[in-house]
N, CA, C and O atoms as a GROMACS GRO file, in nm:
protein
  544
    1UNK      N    1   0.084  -0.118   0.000
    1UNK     CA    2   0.000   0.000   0.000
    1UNK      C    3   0.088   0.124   0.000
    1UNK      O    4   0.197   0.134   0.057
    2UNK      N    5   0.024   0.221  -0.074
    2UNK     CA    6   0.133   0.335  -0.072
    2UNK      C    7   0.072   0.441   0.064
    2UNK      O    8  -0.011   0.421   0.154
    3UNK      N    9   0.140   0.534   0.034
    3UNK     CA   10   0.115   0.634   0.222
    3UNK      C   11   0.009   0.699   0.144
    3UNK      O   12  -0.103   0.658   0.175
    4UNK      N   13   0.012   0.795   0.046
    4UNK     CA   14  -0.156   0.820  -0.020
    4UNK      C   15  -0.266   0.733   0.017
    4UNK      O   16  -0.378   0.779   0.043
    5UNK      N   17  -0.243   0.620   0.021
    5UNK     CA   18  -0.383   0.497   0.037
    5UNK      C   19  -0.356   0.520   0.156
    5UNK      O   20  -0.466   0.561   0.193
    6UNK      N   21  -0.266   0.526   0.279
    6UNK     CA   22  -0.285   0.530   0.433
    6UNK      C   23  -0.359   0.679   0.438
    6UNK      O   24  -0.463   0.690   0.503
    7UNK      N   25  -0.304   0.791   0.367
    7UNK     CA   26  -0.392   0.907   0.368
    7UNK      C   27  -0.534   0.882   0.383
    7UNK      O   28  -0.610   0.892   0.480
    8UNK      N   29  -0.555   0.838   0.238
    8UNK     CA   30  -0.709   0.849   0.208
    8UNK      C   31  -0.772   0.785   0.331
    8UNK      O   32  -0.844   0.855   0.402
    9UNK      N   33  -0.746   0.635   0.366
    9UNK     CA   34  -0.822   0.571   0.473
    9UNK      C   35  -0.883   0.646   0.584
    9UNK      O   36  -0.998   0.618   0.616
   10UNK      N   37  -0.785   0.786   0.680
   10UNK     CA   38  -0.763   0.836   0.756
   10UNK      C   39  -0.918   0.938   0.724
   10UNK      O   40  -0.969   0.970   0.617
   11UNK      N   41  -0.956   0.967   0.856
   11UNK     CA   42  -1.052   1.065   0.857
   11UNK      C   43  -1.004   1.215   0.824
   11UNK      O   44  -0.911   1.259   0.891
   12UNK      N   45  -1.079   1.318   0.695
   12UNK     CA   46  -0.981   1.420   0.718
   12UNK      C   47  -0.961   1.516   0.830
   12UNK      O   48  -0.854   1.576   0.842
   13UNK      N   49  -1.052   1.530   0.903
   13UNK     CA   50  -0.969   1.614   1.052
   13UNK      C   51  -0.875   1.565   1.100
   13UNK      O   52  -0.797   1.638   1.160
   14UNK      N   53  -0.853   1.441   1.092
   14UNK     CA   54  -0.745   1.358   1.148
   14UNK      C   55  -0.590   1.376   1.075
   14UNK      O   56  -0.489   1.373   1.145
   15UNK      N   57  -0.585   1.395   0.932
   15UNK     CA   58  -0.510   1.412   0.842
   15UNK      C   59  -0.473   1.603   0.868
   15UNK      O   60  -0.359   1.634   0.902
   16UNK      N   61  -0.556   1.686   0.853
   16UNK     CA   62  -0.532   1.806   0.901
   16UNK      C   63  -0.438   1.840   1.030
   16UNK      O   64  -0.335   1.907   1.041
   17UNK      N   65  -0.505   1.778   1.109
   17UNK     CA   66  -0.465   1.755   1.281
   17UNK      C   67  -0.325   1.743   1.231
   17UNK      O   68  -0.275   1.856   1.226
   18UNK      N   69  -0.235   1.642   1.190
   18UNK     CA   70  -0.156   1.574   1.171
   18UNK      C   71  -0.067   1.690   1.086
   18UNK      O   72   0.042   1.720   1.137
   19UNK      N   73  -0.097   1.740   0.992
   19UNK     CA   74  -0.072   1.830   0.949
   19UNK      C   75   0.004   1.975   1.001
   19UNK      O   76   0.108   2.039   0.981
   20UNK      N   77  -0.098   1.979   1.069
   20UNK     CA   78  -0.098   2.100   1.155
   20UNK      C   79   0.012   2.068   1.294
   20UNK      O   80   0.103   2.141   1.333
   21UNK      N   81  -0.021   1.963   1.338
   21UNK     CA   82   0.108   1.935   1.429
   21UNK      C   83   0.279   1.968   1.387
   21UNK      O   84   0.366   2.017   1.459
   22UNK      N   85   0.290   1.908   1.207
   22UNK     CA   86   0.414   1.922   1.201
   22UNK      C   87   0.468   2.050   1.183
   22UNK      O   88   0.578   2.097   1.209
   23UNK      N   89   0.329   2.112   1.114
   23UNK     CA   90   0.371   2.299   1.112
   23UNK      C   91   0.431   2.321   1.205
   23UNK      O   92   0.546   2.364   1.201
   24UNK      N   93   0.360   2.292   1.322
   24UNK     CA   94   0.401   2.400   1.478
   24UNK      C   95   0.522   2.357   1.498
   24UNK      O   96   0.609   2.436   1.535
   25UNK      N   97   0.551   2.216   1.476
   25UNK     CA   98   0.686   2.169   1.516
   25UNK      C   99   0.822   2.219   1.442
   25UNK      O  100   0.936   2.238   1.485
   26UNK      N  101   0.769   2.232   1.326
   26UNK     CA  102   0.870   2.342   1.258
   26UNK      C  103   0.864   2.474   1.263
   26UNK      O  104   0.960   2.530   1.211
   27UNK      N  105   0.766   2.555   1.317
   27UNK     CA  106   0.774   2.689   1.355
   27UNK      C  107   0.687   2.784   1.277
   27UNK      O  108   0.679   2.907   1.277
   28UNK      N  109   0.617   2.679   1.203
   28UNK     CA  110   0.521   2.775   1.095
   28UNK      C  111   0.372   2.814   1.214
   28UNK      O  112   0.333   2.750   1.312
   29UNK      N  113   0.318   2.947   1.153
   29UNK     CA  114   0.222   2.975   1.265
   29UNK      C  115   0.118   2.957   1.176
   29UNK      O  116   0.021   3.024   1.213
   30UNK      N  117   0.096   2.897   1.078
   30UNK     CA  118  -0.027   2.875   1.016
   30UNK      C  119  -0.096   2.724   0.963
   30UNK      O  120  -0.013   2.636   0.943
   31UNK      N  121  -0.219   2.693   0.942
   31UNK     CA  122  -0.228   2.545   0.905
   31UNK      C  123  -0.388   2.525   0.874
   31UNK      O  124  -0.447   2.620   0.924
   32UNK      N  125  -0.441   2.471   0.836
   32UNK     CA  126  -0.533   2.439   0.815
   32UNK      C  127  -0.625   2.423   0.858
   32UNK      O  128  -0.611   2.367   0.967
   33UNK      N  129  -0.784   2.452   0.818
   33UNK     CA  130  -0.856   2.395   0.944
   33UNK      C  131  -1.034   2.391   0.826
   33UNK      O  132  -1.079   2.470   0.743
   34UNK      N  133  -1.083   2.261   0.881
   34UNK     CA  134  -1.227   2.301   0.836
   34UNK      C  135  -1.323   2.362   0.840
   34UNK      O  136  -1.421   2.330   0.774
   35UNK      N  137  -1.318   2.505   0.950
   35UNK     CA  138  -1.369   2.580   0.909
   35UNK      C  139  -1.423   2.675   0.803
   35UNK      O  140  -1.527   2.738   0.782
   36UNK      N  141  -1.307   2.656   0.748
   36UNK     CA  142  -1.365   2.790   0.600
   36UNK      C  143  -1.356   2.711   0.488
   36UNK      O  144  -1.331   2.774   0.385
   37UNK      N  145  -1.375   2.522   0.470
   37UNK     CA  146  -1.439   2.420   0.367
   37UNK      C  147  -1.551   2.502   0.319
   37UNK      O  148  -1.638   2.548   0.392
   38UNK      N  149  -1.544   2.520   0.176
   38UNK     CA  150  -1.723   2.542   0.131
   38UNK      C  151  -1.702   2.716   0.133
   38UNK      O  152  -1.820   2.751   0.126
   39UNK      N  153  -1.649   2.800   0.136
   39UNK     CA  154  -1.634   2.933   0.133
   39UNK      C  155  -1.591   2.954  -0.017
   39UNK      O  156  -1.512   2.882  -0.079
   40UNK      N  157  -1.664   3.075  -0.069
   40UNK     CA  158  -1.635   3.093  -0.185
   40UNK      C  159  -1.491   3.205  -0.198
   40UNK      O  160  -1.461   3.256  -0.090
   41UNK      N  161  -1.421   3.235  -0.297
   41UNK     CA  162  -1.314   3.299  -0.294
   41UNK      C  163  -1.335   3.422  -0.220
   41UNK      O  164  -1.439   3.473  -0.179
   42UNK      N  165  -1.174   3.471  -0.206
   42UNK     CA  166  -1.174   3.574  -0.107
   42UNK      C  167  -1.237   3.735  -0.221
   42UNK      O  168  -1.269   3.741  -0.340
   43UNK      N  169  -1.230   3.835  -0.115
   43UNK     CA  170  -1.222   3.960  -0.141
   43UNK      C  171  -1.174   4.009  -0.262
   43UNK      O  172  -1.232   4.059  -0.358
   44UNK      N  173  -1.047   3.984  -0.236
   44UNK     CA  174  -0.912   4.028  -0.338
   44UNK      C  175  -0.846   4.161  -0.262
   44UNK      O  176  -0.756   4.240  -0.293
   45UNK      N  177  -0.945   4.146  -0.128
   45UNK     CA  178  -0.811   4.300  -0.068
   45UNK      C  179  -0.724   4.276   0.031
   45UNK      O  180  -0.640   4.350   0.082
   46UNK      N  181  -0.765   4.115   0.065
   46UNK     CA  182  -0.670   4.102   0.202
   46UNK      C  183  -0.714   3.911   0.164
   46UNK      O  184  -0.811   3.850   0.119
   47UNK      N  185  -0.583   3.881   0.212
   47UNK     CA  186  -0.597   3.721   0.213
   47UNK      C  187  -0.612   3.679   0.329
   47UNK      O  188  -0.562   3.752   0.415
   48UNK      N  189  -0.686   3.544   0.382
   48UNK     CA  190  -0.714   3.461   0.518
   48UNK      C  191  -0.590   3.435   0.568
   48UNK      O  192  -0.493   3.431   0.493
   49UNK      N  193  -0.582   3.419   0.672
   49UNK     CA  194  -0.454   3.333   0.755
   49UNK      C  195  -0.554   3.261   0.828
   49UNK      O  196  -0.657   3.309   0.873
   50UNK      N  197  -0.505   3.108   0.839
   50UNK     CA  198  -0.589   3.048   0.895
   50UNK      C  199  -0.464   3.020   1.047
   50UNK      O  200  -0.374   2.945   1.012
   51UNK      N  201  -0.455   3.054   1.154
   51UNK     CA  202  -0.349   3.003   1.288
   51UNK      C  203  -0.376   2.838   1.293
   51UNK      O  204  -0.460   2.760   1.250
   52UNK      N  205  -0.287   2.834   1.352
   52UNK     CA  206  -0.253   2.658   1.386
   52UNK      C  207  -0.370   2.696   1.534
   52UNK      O  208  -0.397   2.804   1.588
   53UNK      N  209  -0.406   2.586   1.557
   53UNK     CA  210  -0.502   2.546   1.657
   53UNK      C  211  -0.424   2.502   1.770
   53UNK      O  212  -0.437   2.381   1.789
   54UNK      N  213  -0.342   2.564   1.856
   54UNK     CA  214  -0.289   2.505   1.948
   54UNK      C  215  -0.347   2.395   1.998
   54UNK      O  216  -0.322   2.281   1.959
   55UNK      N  217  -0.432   2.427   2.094
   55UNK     CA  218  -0.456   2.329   2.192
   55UNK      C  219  -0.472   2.198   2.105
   55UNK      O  220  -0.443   2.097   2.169
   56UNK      N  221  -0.514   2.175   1.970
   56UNK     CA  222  -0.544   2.023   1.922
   56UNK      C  223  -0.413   1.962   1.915
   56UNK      O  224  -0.392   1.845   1.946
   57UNK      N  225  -0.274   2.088   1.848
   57UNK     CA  226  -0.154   2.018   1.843
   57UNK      C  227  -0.142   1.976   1.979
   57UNK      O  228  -0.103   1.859   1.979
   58UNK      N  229  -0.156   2.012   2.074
   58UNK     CA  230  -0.050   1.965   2.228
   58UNK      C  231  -0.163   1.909   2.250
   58UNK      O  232  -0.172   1.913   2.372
   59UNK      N  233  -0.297   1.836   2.191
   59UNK     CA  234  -0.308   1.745   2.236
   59UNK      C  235  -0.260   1.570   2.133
   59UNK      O  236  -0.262   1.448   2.152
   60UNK      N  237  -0.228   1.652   2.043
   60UNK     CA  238  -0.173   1.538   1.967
   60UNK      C  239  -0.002   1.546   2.061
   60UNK      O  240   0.058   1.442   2.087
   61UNK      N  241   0.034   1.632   2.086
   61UNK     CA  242   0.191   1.639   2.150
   61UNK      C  243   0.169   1.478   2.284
   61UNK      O  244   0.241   1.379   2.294
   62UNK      N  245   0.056   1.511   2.353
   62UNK     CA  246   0.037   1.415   2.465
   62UNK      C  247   0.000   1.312   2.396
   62UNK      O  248   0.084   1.222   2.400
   63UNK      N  249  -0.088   1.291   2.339
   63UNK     CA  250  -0.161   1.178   2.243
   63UNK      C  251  -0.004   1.082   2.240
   63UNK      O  252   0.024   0.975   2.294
   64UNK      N  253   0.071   1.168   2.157
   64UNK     CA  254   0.223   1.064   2.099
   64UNK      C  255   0.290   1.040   2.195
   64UNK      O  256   0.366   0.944   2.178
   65UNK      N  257   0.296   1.098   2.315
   65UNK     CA  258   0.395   1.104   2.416
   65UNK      C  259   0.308   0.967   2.512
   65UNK      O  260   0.343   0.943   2.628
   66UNK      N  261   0.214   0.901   2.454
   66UNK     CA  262   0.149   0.789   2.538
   66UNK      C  263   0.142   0.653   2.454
   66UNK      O  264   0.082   0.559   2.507
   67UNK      N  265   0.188   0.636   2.348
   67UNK     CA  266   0.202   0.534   2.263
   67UNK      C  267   0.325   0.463   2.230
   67UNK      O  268   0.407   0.543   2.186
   68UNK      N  269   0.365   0.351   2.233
   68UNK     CA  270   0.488   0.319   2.193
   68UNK      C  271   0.584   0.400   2.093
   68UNK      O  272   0.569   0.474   1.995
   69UNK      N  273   0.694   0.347   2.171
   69UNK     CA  274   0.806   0.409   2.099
   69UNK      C  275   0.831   0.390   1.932
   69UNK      O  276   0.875   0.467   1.847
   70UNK      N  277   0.778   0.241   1.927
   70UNK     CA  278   0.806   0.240   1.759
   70UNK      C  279   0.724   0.294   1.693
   70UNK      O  280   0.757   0.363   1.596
   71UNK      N  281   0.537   0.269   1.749
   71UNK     CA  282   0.453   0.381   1.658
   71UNK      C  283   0.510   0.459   1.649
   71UNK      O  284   0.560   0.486   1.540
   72UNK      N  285   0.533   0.545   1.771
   72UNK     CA  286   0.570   0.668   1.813
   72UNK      C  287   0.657   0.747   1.713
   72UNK      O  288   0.648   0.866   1.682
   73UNK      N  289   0.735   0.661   1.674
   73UNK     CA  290   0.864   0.722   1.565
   73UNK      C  291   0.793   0.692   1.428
   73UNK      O  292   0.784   0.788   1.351
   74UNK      N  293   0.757   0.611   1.401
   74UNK     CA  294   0.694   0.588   1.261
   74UNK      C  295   0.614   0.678   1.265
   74UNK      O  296   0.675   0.784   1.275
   75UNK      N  297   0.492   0.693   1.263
   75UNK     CA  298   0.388   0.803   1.277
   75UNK      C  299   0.465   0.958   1.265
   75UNK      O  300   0.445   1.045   1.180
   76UNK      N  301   0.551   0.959   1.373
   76UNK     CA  302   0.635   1.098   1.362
   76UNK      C  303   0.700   1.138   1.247
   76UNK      O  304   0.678   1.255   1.216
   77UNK      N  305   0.792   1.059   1.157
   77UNK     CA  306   0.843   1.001   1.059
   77UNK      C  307   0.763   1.039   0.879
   77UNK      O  308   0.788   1.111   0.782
   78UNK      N  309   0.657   0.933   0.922
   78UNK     CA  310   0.513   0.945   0.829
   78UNK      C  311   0.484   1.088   0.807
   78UNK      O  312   0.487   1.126   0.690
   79UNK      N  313   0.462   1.159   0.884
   79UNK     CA  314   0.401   1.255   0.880
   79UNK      C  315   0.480   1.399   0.853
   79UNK      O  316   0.422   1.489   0.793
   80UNK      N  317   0.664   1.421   0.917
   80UNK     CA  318   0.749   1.495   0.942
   80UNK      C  319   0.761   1.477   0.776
   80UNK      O  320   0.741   1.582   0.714
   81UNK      N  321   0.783   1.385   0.713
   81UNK     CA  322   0.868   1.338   0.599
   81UNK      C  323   0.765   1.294   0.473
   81UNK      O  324   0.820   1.220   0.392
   82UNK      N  325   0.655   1.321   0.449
   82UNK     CA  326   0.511   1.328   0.421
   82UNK      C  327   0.532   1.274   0.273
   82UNK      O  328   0.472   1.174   0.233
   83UNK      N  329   0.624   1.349   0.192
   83UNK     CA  330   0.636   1.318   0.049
   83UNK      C  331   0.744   1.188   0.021
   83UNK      O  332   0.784   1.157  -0.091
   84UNK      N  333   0.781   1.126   0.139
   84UNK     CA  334   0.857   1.037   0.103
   84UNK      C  335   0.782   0.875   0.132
   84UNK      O  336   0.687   0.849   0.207
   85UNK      N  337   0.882   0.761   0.025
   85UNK     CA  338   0.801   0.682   0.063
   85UNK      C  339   0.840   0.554   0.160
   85UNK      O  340   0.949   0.519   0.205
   86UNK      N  341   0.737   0.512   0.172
   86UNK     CA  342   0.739   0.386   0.287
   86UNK      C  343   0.851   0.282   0.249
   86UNK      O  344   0.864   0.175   0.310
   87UNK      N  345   0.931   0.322   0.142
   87UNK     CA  346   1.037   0.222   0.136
   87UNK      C  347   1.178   0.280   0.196
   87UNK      O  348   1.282   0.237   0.246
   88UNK      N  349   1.109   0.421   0.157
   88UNK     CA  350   1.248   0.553   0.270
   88UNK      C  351   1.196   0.506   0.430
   88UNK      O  352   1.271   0.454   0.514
   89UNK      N  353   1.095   0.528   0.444
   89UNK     CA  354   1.057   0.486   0.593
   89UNK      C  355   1.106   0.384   0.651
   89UNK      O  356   1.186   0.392   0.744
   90UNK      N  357   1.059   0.266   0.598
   90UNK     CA  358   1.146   0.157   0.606
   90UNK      C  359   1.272   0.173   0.675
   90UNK      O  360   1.301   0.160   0.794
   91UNK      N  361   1.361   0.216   0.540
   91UNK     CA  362   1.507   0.216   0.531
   91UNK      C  363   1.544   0.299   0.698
   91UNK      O  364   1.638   0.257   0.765
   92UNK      N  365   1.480   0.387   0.734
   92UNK     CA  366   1.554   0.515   0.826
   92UNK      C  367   1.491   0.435   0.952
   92UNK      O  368   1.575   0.429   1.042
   93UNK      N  369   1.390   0.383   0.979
   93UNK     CA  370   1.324   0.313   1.083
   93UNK      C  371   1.401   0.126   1.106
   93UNK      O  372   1.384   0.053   1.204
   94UNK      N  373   1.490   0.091   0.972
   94UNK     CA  374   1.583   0.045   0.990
   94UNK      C  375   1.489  -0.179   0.966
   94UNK      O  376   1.542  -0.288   0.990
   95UNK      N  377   1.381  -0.155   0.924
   95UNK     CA  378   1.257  -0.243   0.947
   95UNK      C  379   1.197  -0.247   0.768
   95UNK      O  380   1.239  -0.158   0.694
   96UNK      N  381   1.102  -0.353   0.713
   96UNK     CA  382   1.081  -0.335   0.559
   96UNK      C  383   0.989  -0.255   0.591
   96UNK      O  384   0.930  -0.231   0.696
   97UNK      N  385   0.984  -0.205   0.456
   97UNK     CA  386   0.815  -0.089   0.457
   97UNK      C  387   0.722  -0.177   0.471
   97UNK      O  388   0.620  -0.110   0.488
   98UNK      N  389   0.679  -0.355   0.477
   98UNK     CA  390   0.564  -0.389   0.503
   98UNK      C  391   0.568  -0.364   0.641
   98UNK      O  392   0.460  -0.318   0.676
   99UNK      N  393   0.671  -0.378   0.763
   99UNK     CA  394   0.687  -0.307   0.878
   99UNK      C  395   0.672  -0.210   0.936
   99UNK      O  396   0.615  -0.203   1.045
  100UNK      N  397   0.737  -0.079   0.851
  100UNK     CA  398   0.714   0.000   0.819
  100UNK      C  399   0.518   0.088   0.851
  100UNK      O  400   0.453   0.162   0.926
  101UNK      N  401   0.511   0.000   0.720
  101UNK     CA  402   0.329   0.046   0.706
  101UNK      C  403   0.255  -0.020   0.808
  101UNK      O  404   0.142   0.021   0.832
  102UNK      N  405   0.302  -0.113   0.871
  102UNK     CA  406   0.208  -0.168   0.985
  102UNK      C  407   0.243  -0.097   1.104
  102UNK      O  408   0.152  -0.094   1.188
  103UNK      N  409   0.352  -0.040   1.136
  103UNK     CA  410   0.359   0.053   1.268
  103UNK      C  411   0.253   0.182   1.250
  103UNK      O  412   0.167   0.224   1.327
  104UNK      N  413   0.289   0.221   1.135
  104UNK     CA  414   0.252   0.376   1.068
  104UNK      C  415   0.070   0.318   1.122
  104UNK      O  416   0.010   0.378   1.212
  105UNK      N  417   0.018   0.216   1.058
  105UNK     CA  418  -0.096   0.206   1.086
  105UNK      C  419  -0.135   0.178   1.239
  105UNK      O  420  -0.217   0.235   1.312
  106UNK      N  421  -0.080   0.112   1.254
  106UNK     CA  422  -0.090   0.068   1.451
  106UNK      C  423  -0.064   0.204   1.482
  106UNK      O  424  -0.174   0.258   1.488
  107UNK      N  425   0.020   0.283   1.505
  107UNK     CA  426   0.033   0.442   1.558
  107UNK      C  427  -0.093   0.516   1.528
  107UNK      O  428  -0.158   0.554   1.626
  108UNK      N  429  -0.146   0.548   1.391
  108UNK     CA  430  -0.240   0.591   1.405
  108UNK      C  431  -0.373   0.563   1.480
  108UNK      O  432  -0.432   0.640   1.556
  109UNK      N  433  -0.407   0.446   1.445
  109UNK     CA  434  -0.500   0.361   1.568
  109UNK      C  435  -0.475   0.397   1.718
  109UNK      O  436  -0.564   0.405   1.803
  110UNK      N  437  -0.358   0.415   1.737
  110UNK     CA  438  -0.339   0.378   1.893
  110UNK      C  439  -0.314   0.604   1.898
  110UNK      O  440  -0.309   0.669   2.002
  111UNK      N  441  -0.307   0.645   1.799
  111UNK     CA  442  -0.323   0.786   1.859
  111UNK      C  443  -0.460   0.837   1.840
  111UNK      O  444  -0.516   0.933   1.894
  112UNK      N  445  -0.503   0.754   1.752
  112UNK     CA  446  -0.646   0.829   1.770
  112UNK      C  447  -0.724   0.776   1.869
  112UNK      O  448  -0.825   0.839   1.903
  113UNK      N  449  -0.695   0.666   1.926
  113UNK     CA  450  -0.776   0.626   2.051
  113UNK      C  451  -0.782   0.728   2.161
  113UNK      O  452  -0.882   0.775   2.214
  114UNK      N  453  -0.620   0.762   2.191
  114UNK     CA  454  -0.565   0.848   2.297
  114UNK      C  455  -0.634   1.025   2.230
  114UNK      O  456  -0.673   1.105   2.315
  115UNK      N  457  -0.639   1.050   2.128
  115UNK     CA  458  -0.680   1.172   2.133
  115UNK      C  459  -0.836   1.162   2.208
  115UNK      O  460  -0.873   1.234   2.301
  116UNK      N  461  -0.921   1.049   2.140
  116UNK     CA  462  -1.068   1.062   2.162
  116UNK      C  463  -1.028   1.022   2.329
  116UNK      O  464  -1.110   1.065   2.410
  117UNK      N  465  -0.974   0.988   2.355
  117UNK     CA  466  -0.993   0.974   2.585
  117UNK      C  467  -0.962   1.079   2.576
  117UNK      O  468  -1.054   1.156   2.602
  118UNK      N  469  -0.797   1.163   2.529
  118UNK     CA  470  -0.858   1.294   2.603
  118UNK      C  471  -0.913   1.410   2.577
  118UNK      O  472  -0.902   1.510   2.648
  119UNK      N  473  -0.996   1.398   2.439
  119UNK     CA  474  -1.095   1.498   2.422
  119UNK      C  475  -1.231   1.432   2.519
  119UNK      O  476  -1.330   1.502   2.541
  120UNK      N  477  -1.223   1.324   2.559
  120UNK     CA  478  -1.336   1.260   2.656
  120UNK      C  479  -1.309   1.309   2.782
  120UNK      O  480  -1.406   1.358   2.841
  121UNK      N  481  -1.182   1.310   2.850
  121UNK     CA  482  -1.179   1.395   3.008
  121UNK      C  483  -1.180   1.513   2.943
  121UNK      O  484  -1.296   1.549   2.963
  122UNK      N  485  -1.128   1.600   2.878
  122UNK     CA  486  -1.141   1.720   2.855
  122UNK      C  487  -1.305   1.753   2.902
  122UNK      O  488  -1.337   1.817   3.002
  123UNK      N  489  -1.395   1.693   2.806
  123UNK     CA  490  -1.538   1.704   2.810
  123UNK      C  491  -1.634   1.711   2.932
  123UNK      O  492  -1.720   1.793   2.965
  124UNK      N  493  -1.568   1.536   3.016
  124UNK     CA  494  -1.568   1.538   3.130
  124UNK      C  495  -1.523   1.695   3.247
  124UNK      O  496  -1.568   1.759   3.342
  125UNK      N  497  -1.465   1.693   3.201
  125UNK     CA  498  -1.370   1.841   3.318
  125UNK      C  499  -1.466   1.903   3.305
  125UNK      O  500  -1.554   1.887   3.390
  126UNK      N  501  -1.490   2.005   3.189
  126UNK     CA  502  -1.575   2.089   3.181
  126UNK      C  503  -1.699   2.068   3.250
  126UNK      O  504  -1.734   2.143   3.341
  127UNK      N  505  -1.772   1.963   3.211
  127UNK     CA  506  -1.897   1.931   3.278
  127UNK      C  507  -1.895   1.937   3.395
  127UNK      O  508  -1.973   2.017   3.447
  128UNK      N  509  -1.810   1.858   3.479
  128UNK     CA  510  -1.770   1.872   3.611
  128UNK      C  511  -1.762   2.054   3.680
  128UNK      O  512  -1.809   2.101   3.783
  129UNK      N  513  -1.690   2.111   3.579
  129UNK     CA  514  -1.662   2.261   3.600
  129UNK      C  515  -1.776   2.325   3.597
  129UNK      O  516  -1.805   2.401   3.689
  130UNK      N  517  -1.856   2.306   3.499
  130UNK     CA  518  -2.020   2.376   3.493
  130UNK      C  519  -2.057   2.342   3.580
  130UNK      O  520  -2.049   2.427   3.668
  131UNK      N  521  -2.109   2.230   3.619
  131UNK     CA  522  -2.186   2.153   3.743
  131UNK      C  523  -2.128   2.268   3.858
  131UNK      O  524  -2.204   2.363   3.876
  132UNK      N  525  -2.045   2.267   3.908
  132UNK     CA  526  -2.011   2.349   4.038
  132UNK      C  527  -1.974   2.491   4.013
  132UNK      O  528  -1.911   2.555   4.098
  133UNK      N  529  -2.012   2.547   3.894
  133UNK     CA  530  -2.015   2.628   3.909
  133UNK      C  531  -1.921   2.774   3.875
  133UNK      O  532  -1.923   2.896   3.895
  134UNK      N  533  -1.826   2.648   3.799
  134UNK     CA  534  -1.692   2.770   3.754
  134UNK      C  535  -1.697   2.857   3.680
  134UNK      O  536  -1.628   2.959   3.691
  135UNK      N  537  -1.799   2.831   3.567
  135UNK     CA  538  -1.806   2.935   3.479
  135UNK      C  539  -1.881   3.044   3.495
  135UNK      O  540  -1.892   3.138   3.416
  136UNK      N  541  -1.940   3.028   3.614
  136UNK     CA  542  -2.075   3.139   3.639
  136UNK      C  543  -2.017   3.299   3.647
  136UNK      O  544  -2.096   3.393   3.664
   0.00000   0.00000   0.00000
């Protein structure tokens, strides 16, 4: 399978997300987001900047920082190194790209689990926080 076909499979917020993580990690302050999907062209007097979404990157930052080390690097890898292919992956991860593509896939699985728990306590908190009263 090529990393395009691991693309496509992927939900696209998930692919964005991912996206947008490696921006911040390289220092770019801008990235994508589905909000402005479906908007017809701009003005022509000023162009959009769309900002990176902090809080989703650092929760993908924790997300990775809770998954094995080999996802952990593949996935990082996959995504840092985007236009290259799973036979480069392979090679630098030191494993074949059918190896390769099965970490890349196990990482994603095992980070999107960890994002949805902690967008689930996140959710949790809040509720908890309304309930007593914090936001009043």
């Amino acid at each position: 399978m090529s990393k395009e076909a691991i693309i496509r499979a992927l939900p696209e917020e998930f692919v964005r997300q991912m996206r947008d993580w490696v921006r911040s990690r390289l220092g770019s302050g801008f990235a994508m987001t589905g909000a402005y999907d479906g908007m017809g062209p701009s003005s022509g007097y000023a162009e959009t900047v769309i900002p990176i979404l902090y809080g989703a990157v650092g929760d993908i930052d924790a997300a990775m920082a809770d998954i094995p080390l080999r996802e952990r690097e593949a996935v990082r890898l996959f995504w840092e190194r985007e236009g290259n292919s799973l036979r480069w992956l392979g090679r630098r991860l030191a494993v074949t790209h059918e190896t390769a593509e099965a970490r890349v896939r196990k990482g994603h699985e095992l980070l999107r689990e960890e994002l949805r728990l902690i967008r689930l306590n996140a959710l949790r908190y809040n509720e908890a926080a309304q309930r007593a009263g914090a936001f009043s």
